[in-house]
C-alpha positions as CSV (number, residue, x, y, z in Angstrom):
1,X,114.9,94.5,161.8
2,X,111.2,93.0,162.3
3,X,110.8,89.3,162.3
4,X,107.8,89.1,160.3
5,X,108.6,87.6,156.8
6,X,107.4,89.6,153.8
7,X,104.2,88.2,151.8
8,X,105.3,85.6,149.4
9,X,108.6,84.9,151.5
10,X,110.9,87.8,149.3
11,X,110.3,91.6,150.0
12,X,110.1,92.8,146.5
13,X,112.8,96.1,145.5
14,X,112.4,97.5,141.9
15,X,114.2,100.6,141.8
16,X,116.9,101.2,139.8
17,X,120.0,102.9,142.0
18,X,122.4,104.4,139.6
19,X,121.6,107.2,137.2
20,X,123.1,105.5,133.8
21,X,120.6,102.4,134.5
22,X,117.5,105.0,134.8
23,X,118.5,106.7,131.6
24,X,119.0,103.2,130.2
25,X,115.6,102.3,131.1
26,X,114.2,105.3,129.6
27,X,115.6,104.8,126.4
28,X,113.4,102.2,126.3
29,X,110.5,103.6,125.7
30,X,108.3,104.5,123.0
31,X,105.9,106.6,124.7
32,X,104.9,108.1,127.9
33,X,101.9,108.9,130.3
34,X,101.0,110.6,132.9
35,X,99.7,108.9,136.0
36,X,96.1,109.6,137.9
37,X,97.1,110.2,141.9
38,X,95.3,106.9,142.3
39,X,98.0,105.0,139.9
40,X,100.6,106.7,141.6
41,X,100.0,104.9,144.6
42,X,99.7,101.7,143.4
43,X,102.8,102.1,140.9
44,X,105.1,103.4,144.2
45,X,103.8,100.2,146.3
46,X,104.8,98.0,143.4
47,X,108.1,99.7,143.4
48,X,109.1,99.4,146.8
49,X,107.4,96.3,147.9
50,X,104.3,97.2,149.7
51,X,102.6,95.2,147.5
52,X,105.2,91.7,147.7
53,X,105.1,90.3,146.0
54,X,103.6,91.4,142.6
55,X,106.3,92.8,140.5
56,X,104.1,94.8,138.3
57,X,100.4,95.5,137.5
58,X,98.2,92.1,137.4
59,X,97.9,90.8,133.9
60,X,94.3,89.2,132.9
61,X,94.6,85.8,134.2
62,X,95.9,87.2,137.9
63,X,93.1,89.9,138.1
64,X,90.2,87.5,137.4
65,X,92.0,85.0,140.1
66,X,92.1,87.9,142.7
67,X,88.3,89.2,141.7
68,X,87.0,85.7,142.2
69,X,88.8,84.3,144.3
70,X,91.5,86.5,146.5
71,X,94.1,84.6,145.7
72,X,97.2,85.0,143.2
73,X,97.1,82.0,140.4
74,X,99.7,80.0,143.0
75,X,97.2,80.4,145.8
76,X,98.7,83.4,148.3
77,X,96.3,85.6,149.4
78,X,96.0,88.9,147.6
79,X,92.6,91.1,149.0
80,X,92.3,93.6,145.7
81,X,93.7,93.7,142.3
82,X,96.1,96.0,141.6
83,X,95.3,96.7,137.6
84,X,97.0,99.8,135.1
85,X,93.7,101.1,133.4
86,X,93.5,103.0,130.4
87,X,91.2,104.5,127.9
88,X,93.9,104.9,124.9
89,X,94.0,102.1,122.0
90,X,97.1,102.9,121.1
91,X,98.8,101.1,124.3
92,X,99.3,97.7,123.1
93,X,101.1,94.6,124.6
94,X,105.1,94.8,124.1
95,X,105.4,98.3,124.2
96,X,107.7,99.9,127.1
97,X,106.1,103.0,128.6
98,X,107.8,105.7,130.6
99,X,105.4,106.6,133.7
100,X,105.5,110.5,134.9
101,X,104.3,112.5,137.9
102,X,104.0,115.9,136.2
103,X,107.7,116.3,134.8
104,X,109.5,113.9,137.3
105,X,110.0,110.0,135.8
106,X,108.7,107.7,137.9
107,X,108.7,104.0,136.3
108,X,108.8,101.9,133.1
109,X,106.2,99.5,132.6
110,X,106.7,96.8,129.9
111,X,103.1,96.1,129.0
112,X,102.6,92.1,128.8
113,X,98.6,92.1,128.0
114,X,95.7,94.4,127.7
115,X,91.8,93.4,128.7
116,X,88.3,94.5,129.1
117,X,87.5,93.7,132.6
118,X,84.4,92.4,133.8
119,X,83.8,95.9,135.8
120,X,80.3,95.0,137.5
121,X,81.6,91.8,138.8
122,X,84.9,93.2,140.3
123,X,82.5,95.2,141.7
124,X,80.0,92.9,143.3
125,X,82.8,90.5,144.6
126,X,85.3,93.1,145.7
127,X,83.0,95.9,147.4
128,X,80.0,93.4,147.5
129,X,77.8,95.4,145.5
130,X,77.7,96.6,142.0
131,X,76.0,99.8,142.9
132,X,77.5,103.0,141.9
133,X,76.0,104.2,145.0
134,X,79.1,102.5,146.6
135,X,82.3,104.9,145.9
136,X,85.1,102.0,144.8
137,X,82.3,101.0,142.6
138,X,82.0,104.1,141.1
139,X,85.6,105.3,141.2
140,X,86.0,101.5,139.0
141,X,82.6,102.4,136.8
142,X,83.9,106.5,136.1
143,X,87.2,107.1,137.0
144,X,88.9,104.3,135.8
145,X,89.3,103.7,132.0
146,X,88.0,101.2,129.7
147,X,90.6,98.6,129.4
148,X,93.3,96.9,132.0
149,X,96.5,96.4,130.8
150,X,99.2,94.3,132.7
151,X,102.9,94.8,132.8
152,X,106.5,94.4,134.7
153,X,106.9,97.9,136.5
154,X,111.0,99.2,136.8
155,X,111.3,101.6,139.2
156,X,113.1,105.2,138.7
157,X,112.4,107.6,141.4
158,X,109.6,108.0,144.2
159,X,106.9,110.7,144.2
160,X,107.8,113.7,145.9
161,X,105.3,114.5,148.6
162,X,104.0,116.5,151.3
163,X,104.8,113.7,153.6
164,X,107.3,111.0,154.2
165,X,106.6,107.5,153.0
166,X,109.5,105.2,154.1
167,X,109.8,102.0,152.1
168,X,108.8,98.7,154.0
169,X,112.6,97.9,154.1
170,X,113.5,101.4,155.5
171,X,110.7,100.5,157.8
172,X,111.4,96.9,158.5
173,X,115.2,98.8,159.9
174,X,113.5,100.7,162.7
175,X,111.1,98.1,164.0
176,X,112.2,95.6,166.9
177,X,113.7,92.3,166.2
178,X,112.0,90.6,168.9
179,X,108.7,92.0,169.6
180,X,105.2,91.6,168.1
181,X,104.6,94.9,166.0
182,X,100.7,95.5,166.0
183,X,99.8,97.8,162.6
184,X,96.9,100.5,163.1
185,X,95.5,101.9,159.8
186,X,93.6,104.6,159.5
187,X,92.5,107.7,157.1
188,X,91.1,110.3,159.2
189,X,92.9,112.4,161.9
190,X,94.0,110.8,165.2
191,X,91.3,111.8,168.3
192,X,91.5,110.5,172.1
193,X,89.4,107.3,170.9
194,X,91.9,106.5,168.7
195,X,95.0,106.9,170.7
196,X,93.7,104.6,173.7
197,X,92.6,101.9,171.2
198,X,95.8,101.5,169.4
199,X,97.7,102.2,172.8
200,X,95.5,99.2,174.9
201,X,95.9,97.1,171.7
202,X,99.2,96.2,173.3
203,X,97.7,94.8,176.6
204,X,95.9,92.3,174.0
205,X,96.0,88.5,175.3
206,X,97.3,87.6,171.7
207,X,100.0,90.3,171.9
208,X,103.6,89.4,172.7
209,X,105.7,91.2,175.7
210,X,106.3,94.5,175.6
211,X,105.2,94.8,171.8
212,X,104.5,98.1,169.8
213,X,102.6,99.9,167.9
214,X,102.9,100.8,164.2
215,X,100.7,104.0,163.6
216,X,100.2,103.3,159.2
217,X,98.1,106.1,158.0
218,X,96.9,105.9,154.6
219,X,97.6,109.5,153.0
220,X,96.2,109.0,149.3
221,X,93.2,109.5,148.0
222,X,89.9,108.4,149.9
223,X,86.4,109.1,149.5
224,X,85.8,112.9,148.6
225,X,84.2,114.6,151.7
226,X,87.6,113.1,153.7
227,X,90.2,115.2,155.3
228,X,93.1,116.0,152.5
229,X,96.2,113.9,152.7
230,X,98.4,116.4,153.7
231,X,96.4,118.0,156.2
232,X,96.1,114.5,158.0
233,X,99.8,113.9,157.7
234,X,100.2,117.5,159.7
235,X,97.8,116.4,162.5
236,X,99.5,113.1,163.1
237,X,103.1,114.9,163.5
238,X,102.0,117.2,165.9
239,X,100.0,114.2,168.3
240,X,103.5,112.2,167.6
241,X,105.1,115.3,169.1
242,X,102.5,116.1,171.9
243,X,102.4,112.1,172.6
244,X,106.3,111.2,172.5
245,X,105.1,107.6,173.3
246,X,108.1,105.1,172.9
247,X,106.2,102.1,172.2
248,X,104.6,104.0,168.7
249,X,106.2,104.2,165.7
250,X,104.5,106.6,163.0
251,X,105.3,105.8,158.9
252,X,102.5,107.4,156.3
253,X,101.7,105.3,153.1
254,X,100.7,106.2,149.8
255,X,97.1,104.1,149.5
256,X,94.6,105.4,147.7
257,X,91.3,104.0,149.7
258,X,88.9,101.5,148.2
259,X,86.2,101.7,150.9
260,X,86.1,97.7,150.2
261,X,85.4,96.3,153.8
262,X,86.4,93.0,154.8
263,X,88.3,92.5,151.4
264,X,90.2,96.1,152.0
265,X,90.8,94.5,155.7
266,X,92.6,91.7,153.7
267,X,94.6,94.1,152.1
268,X,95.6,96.2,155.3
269,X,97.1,93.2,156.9
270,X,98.7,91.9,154.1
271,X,101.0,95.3,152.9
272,X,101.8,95.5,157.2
273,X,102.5,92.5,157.0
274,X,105.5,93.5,154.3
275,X,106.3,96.6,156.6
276,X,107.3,94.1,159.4
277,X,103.6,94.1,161.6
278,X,102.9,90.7,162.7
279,X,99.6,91.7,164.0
280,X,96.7,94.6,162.7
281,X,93.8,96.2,164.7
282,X,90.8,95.2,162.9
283,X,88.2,98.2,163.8
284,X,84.1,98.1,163.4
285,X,83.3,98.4,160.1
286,X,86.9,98.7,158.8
287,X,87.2,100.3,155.2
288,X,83.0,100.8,155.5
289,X,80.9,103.2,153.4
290,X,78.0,104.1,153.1
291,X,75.5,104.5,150.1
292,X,75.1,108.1,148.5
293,X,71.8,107.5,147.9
294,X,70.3,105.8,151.3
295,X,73.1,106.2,153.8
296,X,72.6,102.7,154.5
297,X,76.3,100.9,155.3
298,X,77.2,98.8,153.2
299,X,78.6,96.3,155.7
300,X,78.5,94.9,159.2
301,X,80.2,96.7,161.7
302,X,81.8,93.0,162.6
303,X,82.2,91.9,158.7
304,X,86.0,92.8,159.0
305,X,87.1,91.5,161.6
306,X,85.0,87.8,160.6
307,X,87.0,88.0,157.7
308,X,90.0,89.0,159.1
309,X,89.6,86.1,161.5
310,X,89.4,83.7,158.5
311,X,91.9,84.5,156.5
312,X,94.5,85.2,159.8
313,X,96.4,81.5,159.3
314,X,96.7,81.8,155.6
315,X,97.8,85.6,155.4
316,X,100.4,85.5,158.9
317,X,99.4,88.7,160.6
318,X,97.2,88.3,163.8
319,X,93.8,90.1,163.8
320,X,93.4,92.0,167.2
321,X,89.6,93.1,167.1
322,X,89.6,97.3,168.3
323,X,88.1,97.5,171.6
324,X,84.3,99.5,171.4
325,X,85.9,102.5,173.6
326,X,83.8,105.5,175.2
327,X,84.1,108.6,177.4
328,X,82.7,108.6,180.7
329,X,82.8,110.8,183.5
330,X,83.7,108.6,186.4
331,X,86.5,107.0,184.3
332,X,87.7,108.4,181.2
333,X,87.9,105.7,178.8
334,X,86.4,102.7,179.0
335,X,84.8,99.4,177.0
336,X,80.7,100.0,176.3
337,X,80.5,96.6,177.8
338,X,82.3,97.9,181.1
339,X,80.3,101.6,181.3
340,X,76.7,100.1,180.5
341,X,77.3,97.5,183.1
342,X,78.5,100.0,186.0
343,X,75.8,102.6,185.1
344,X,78.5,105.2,184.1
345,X,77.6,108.4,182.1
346,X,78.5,108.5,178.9
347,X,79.7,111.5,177.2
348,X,79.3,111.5,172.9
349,X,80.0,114.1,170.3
350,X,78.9,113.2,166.9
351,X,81.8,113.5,163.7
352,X,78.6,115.9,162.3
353,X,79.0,117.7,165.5
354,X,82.6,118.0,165.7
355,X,83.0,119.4,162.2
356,X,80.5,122.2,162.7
357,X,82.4,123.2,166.3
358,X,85.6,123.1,164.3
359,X,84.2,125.9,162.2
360,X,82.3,127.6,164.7
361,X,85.3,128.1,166.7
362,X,83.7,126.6,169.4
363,X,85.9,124.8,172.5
364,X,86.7,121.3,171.6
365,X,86.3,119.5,174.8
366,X,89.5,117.7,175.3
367,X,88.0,114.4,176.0
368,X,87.5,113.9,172.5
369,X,90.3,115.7,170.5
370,X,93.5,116.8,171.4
371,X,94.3,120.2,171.3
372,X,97.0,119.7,168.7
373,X,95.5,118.2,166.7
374,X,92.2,120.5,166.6
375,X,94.6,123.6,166.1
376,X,96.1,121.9,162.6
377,X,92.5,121.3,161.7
378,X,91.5,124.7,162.5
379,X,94.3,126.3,160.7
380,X,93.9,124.3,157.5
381,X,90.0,124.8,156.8
């Protein structure tokens, strides 16, 4: 069982176990709705904890303390707000919704108050800008609806999926007792880069002995030209298969993507931090995007990990910045620092480039991809 303590102090568990208590909670109801593949996420990391230690969606007074100020109304640290938004007028405080996934029941909500958010300035103080240019800004300005209701979320039954998300308990169970667990998020496929990042992560001065690694893929939705959940997942079990590395433990999570930046960051460490990580790889320009309009980024490649840096005492996880890795062809991997000081010949291949070799057919030079990994791609264009 990991030693880190949950957020909060209490890992948060709302499911129901037996059937008679599910079909008790459904009777409840009064009506029922159909969630949006972004609400399903957040409702199944209320349920099982992820999110410790909010027990439902954030009610008015919580959201505008975690827009303004990332904080919960007692103070802990809280990077995003988790809202319910609707469009409907007929949702009104006090009612007791059943929440579905197609025909499968997945949680009650008991709806305590219902809001007009201030969308422009969740926008400029979550994402930085108000820009619709910037895609959380305009998944919060189009996709989500007009008003923000809060309520206490009962949990019935988990998604099914096309990939295995174990609970942070379920997690917590596999991960060593007494060893630092470093977390590495990320939403794309794993390449060589990647791999010796997370792996020399452990070699880090503020690492423990003999610690591990925590590979924590996001596998919801993200921005739109990003690999598809499912295809991801399939790439990272094959490089678990093809790597068999003892000291990395691979779990998938249901997170839909914000592209927030150093607030997202925030929120990375602090749901690892419930699945047991005591530490989190920080990468350049963590949760970045850029505009649709300029291709500008909207952040510093080193916003991030500043934040991350800040905000380390009060949260409890350990920022460990990711090391600025490239190929050379005297010796492999190594830090730019290292290759621009030895003179050593650096090999790149562009994400642009890669993509339009993937469909060529062309060789994928094994430097930069491994070849499992490029075959899942290849068979899943």
């Amino acid at each position: 069982m990991a030693k880190q303590v949950p957020h909060g102090g209490a890992l948060v568990d709302l499911m129901l176990k037996s059937d008679d208590d599910k079909a008790a909670a459904i009777a409840k109801c009064t009506a029922e709705l159909q969630l949006t593949p972004r609400q399903l996420c957040d409702v199944e990391l209320i349920m099982n904890g992820a999110f410790s230690p909010l027990t439902g969606f954030m009610d008015e007074p919580t959201y505008k303390s975690v827009v303004e100020n990332m904080e919960l109304p007692d103070g802990l640290i809280f990077g995003l707000p988790v809202v319910f938004d609707t469009d409907s007028d007929e949702l009104q405080p006090g009612m007791t919704v059943l929440l579905k996934d197609g025909d499968r029941p997945i949680a009650t909500v008991e709806f305590t108050d219902k809001y007009i958010p201030n969308k422009p300035l969740e926008c400029l103080k979550c994402y930085g800008t108000s820009a619709i240019e910037h895609p959380g800004a305009l998944m919060v300005a189009t996709e989500r609806g007009k008003y923000y209701m809060g309520g206490k979320v009962t949990g019935l039954n988990f998604p099914e999926r096309d990939f295995p998300c174990k609970t942070p308990s379920e997690v917590r169970a596999t991960l060593p007792e007494d060893k630092d667990v470093v977390a590495f998020q990320c939403r794309n496929p794993v390449h060589r880069a990647h791999y010796e990042l997370f792996t020399r992560a452990l070699d880090d001065e503020r690492v423990g002995e003999n610690g591990v690694v925590l590979v924590h893929p996001t596998c919801g939705p993200t921005q739109a030209d990003d690999i598809p959940g499912d295809v991801r997942y399939k790439t990272y079990v094959v490089l678990k298969e093809e790597t068999a590395n003892p000291r990395t433990f691979w779990e998938y999570l249901p997170y839909s993507m914000h592209m927030a930046g150093p607030r997202e960051a925030i929120q990375h460490m602090m749901i690892r931090k419930n699945f047991g990580c005591t530490h989190f790889i920080v990468g350049r320009d963590m949760a970045g995007s850029k505009s649709s309009v300029t291709g500008e980024d909207f952040y510093g490649p080193y916003e991030a990990q500043e934040m991350a840096n800040k905000m380390s005492e009060r949260l409890g996880v350990t920022p460990v910045p990711s090391l600025n890795l490239v190929y050379t062809e005297e010796k492999g991997y190594v830090t730019d620092e290292e290759a621009k000081a030895e003179g050593l010949e650096i090999k790149k291949l562009s994400g642009t480039k890669f993509r339009q070799m993937l469909r060529g057919g062309e060789d994928i030079p094994e430097w930069f991809a491994f070849k499992s990994v490029v075959q899942v791609l290849r068979e899943n264009q």
